[in-house]
N, C-alpha and C positions, 0 to 999 in steps of 0.2 A: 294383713299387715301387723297381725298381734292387738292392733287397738280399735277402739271402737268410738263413737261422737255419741254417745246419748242422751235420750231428755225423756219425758214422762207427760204424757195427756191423760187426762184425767175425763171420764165419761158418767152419765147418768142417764141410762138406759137408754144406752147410744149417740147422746151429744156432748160433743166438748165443752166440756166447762172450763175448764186451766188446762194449761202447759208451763212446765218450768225451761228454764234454759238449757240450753246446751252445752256438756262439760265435753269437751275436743280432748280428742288423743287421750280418753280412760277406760280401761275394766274393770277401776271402782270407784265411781264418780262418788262423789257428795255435791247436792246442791246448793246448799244451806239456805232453803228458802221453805216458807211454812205457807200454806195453803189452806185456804179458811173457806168451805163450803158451804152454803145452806141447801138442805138436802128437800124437795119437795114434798107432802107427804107422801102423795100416790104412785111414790119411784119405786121399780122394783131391783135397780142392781148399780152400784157404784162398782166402775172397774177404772184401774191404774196400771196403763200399759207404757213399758219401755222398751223407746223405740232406739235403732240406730241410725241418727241424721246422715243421709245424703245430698247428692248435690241437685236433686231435684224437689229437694223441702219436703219431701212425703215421709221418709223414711221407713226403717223395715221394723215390723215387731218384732222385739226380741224376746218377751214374756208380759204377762201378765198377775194382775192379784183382782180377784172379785168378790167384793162383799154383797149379799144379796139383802134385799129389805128385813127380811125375816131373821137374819142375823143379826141385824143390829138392831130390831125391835124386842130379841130376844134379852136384850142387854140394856136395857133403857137407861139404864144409871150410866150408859158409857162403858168403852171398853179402851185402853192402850196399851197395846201388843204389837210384836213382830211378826209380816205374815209371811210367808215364803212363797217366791214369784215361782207360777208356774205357767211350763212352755207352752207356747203357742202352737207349735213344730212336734208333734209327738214324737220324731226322731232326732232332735234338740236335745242336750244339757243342761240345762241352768242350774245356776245357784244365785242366791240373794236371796232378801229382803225387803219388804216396807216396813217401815214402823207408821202404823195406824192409831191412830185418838179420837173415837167417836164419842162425842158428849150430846144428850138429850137433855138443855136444863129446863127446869119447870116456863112454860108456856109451851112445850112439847113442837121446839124448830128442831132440828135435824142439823146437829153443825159435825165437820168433819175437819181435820185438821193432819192434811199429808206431813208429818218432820222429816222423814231421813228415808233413804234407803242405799 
């Protein structure tokens, strides 16, 4: 149909933590919603996949972005960068984006802050 229903779940080392809404009839959504995580210590991988809602509420992955523990302990002062979603489908396309904010401030919680993608 040309368009797509997406929305984004958010995981830590296979459980859902958040989900944002879903933006109907887009192929390039904005959510405008910010997503505030605390990160466990002993997590080994924060992933952000986007999905395309259907009519059976499951919907289909359309890519993902995976930050692993070691990356972002690599970076303890925080890092905020764009990452580039990559496909799920190795015979898949994608292009996009997350814009990612990991901040570690001193008492050493783990906060993660999804803004845009």
């Amino acid at each position: 149909s040309g368009s797509s229903d997406p929305d984004c779940k958010v995981k830590v080392d296979n459980e859902v933590v958040a989900r944002t809404a879903t933006v109907w009839k887009s192929l390039n959504p904005f959510w405008g919603e910010e997503i505030t995580l605390l990160l466990p210590r002993g997590f080994h991988c924060l992933t952000i996949y986007v999905l395309d809602e259907d009519t059976t509420g499951q919907g289909d992955v359309i890519d993902k972005v995976s930050v692993s523990h070691q990356q972002i302990s690599a970076k303890l002062q925080g890092a905020d960068s764009w990452l580039s979603l990559a496909p799920v489908n190795p015979a898949q396309e994608v292009q996009g984006e997350i814009h990612l904010e990991l901040r570690v401030p001193s008492g050493a919680t783990r906060r993660c802050h999804l803004i845009e993608a």
